[in-house]
NUZAGU-822347 format. One record per residue (C-alpha): residue in one letter; x, y, z. Coordinates in Angstrom, 3 decimals. Layout:
<atoms>
@res: A | east: X | north: Y | up: Z
...
</atoms>
This chain:
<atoms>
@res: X | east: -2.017 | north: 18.200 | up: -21.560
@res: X | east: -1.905 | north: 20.653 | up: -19.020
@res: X | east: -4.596 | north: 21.357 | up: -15.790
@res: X | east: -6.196 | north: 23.658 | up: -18.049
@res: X | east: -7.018 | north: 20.698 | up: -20.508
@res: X | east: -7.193 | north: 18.052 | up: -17.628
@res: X | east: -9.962 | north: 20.513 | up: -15.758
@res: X | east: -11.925 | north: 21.478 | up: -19.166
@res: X | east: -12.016 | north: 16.964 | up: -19.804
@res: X | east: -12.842 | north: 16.622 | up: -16.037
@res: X | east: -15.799 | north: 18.914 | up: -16.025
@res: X | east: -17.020 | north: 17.604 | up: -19.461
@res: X | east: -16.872 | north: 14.572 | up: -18.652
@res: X | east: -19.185 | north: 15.220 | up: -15.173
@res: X | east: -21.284 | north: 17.216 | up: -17.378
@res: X | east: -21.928 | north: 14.233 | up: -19.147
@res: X | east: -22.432 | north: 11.881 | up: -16.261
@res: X | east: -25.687 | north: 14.192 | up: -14.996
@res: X | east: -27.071 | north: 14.289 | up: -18.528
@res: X | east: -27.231 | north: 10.856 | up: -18.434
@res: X | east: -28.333 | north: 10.811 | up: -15.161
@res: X | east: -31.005 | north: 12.922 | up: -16.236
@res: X | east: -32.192 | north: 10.880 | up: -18.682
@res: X | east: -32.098 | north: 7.722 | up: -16.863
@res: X | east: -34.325 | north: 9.487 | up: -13.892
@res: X | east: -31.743 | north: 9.022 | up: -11.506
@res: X | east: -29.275 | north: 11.902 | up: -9.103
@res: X | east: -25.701 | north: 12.684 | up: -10.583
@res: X | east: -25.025 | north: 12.722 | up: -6.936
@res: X | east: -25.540 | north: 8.891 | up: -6.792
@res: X | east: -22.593 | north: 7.955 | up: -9.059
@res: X | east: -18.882 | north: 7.835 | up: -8.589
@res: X | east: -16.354 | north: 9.169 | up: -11.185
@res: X | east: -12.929 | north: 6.851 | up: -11.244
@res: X | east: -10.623 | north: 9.044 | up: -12.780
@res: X | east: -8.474 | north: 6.170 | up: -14.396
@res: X | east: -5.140 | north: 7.183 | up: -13.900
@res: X | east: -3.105 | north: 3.903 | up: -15.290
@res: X | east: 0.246 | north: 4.937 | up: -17.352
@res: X | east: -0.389 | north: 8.460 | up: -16.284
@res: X | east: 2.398 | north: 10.316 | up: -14.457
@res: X | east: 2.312 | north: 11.348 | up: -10.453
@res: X | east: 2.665 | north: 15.041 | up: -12.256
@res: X | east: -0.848 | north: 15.080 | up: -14.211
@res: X | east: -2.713 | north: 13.028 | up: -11.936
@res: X | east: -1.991 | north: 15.729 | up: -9.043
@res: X | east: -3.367 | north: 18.239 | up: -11.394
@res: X | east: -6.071 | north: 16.012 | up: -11.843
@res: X | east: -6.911 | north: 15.407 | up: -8.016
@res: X | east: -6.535 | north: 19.489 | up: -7.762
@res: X | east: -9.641 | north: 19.637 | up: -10.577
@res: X | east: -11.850 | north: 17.328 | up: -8.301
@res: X | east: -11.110 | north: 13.795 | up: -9.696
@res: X | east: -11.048 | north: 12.706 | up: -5.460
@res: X | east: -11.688 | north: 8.758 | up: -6.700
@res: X | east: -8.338 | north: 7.714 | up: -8.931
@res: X | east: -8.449 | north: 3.736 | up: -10.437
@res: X | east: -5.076 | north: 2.076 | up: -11.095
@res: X | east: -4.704 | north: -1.052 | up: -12.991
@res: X | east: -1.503 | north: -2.920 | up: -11.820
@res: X | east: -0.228 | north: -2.724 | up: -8.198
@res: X | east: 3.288 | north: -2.385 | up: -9.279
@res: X | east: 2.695 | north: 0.892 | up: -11.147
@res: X | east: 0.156 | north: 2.257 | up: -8.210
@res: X | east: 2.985 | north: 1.448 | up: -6.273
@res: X | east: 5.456 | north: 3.002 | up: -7.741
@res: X | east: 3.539 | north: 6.132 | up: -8.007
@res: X | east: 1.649 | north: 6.079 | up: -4.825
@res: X | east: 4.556 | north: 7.741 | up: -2.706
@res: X | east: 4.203 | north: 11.470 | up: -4.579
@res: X | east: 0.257 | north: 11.402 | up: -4.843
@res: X | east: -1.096 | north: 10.268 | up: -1.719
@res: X | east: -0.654 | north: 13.373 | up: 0.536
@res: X | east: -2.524 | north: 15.149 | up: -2.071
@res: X | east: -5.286 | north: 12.418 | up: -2.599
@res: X | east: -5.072 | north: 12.625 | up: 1.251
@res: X | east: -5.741 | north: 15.911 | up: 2.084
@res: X | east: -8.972 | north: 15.558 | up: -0.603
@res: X | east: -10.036 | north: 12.593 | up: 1.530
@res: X | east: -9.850 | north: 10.661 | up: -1.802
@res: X | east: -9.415 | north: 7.001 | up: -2.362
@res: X | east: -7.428 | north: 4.509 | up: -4.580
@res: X | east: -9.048 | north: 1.941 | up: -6.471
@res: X | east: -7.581 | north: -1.122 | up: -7.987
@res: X | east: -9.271 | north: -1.801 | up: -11.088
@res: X | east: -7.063 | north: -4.520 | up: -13.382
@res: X | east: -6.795 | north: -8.127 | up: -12.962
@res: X | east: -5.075 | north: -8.819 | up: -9.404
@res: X | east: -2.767 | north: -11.660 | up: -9.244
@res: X | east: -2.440 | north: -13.719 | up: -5.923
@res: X | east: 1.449 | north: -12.724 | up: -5.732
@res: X | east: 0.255 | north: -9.126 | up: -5.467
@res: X | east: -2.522 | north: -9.187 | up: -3.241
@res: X | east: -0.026 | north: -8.193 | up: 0.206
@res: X | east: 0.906 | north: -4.971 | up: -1.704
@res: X | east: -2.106 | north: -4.494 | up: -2.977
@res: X | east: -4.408 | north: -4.744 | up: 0.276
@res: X | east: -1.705 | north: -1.738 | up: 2.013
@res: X | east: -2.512 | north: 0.269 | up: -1.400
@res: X | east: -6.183 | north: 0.620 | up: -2.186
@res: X | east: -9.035 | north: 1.378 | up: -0.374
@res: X | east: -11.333 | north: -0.214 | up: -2.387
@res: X | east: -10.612 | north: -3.548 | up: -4.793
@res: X | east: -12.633 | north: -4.051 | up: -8.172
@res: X | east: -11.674 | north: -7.149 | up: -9.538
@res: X | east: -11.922 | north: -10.332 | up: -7.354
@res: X | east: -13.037 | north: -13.078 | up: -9.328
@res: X | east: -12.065 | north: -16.002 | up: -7.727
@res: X | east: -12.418 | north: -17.828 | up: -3.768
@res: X | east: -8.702 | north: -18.198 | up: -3.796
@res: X | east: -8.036 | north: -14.612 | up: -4.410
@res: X | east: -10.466 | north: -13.712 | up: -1.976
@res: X | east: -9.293 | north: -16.126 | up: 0.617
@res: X | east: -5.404 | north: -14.599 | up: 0.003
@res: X | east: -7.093 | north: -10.762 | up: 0.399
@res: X | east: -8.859 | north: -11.584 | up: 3.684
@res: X | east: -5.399 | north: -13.299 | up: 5.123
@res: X | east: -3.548 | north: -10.622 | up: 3.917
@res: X | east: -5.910 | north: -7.830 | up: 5.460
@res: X | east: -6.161 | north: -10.001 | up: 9.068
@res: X | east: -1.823 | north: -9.840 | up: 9.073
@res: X | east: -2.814 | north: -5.785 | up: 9.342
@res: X | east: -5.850 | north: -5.244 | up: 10.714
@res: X | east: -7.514 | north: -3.812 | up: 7.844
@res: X | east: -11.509 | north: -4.495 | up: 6.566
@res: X | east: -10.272 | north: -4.849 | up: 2.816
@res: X | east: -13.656 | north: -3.393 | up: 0.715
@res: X | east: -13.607 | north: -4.941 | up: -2.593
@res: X | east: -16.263 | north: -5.701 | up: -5.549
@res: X | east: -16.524 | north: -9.131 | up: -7.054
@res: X | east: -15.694 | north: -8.765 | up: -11.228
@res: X | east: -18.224 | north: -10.763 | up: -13.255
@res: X | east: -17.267 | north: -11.696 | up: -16.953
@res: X | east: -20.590 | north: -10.865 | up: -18.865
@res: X | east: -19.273 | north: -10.900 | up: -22.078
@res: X | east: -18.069 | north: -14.466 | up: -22.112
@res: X | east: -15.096 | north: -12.974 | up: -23.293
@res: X | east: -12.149 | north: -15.401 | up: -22.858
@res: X | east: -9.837 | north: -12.577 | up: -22.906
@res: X | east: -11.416 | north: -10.828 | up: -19.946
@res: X | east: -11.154 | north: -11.693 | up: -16.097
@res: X | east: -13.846 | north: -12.363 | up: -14.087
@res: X | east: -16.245 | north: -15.020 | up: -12.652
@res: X | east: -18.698 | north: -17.151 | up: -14.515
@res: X | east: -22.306 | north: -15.622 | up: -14.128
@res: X | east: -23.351 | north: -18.838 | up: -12.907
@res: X | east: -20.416 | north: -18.823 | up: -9.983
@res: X | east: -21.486 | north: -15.648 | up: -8.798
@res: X | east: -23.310 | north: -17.136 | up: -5.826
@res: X | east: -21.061 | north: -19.282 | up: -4.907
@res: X | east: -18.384 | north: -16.398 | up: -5.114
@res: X | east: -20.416 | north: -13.851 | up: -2.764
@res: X | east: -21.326 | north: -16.218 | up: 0.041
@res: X | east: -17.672 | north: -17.466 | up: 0.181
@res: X | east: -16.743 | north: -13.981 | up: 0.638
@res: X | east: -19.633 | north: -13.052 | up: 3.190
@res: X | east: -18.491 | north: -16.077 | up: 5.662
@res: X | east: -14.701 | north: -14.037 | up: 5.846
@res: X | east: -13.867 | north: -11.627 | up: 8.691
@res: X | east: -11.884 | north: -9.072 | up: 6.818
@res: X | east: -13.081 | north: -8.239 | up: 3.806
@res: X | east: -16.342 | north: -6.240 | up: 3.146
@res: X | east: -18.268 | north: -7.033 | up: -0.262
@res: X | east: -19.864 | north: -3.951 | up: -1.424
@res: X | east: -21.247 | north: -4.927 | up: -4.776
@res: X | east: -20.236 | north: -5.957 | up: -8.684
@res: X | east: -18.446 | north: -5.152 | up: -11.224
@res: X | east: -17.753 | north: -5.282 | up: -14.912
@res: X | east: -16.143 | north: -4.529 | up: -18.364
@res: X | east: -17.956 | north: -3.916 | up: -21.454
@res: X | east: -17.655 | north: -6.117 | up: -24.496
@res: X | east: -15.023 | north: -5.292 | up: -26.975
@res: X | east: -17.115 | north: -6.214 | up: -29.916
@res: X | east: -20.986 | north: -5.570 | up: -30.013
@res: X | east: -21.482 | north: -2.097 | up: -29.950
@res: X | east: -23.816 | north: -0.392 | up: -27.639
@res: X | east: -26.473 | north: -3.088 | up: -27.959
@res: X | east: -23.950 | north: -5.688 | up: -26.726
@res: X | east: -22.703 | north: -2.905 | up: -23.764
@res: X | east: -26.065 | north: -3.091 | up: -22.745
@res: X | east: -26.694 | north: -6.835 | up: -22.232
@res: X | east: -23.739 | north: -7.028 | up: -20.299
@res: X | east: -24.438 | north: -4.346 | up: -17.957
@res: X | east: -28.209 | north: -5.468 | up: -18.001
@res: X | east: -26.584 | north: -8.857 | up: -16.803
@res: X | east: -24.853 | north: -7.564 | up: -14.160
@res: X | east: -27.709 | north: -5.666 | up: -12.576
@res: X | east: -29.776 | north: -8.858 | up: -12.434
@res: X | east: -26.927 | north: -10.809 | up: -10.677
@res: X | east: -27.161 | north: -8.209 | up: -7.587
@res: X | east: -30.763 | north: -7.910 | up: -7.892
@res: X | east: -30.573 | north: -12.021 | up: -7.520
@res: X | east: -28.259 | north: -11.858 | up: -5.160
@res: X | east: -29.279 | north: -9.432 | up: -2.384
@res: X | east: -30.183 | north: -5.961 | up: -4.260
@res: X | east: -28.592 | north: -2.786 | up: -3.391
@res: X | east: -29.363 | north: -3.654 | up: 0.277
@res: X | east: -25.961 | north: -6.153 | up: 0.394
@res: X | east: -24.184 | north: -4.717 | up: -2.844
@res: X | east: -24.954 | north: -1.567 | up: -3.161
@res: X | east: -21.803 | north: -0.898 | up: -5.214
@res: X | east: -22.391 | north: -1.234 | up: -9.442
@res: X | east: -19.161 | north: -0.858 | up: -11.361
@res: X | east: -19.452 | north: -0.817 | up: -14.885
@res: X | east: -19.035 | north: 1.310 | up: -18.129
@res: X | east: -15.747 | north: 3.699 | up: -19.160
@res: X | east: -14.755 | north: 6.178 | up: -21.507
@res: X | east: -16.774 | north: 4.923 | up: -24.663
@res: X | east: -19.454 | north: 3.319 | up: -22.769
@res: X | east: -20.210 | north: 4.608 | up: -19.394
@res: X | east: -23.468 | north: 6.938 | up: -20.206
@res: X | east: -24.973 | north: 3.166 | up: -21.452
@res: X | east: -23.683 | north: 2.206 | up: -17.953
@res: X | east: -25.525 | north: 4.488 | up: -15.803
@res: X | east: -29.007 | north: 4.113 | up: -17.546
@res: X | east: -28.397 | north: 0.446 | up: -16.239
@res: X | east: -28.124 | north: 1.611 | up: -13.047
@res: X | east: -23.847 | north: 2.317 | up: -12.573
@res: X | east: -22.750 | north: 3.819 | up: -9.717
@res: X | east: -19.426 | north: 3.728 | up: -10.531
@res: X | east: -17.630 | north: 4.978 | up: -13.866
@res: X | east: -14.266 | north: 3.935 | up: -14.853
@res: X | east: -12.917 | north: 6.936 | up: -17.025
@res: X | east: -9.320 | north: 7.291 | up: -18.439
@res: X | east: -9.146 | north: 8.574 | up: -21.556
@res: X | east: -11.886 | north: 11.217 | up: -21.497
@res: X | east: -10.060 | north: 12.965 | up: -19.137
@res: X | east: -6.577 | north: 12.337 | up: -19.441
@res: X | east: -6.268 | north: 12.400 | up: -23.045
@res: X | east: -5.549 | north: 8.816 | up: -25.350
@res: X | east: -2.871 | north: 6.990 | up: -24.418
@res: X | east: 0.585 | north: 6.682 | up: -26.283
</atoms>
């Protein structure tokens, strides 16, 4: 797939994100495409940040990594960011905290004890989302609903990192009904702890899910496939 094809996905896509809007009363302006660029060459997501996508989501540090070097004057000169979306292990977290600008997916005090060291040893303010399994999916990462709390004041009492809000992944199994529940779930944990005033940041729904996402009040939209094509 060529610009022509990632462009024609890109604005569909956005299309789709204001319909929904629409519908759910709300501004297209108040939610965030991540253009989720995971197992996607440097090539096609430069063509990708030249269509508009100015927010890119990787999944594993190593990869980002790897990549990083040939994208980020172009993500640069956009004033884009890089998002770290997948499961971060504690071995990663030094790479990972130079990398992205914002962090999706910490889900436990350790992890976010190891982020806030890491980000002191360069003077950073690491922003980064705390991931809540609402599925009760064993096969997803995540907190425990009911360790939320805990989670989010551990994280407000260190210096260098800066919680900005939630986030989630859909249910493999349950079909929109079950997408729904979860993502209902999540906006009650920030409503119960603090409301968009402390966490104003809601990441939840993707490619076959996200419109389900932003009725629930998503403000951030992890899309991959919709605009880069399935992956092989």
């Amino acid at each position: 797939m060529g610009a022509v094809g990632i462009l024609s996905n890109l604005q569909s896509v956005q299309q789709r994100i204001a319909g929904a809007a629409a519908q759910a009363g709300r501004s297209p302006e108040q939610i965030k495409l991540v253009a989720v660029s995971k197992t996607i060459a440097a090539e096609r997501i430069i063509e990708a940040i030249h269509c508009g996508a100015t927010i890119l989501g990787e999944n594993r540090v190593q990869e980002a990594k790897e990549k990083w070097s040939s994208i980020t004057l172009h993500l640069h000169e956009c004033r884009g960011e890089l998002h770290l979306i997948g499961h971060l292990q504690r071995n990663k977290v030094k790479d990972a905290v130079r990398l992205f600008d914002l962090i999706h997916s910490v889900d436990s005090i350790r992890l976010a004890e190891e982020i806030d060291t890491r980000a002191v040893a360069i003077g950073k303010v690491q922003r980064v989302l705390v991931e809540v399994n609402t599925s009760g999916e064993a096969s997803k990462s995540g907190v425990e609903p009911s360790k939320t709390g805990e989670l989010i004041e551990t994280i407000l009492r260190l210096q260098n990192i800066r919680l900005e809000g939630l986030m989630t992944v859909g249910p493999l199994f349950g079909g929109s009904s079950g997408a729904r529940e979860s993502f209902q779930l999540l906006r009650k944990l920030r409503d119960q702890f603090g409301g968009e005033k402390l966490l104003p940041e809601l990441s939840m729904g993707m490619s076959g899910d996200f419109e389900i996402a932003i009725a629930e009040g998503a403000n951030l939209v992890r899309i991959g496939s919709a605009i880069f094509g399935a992956r092989t």
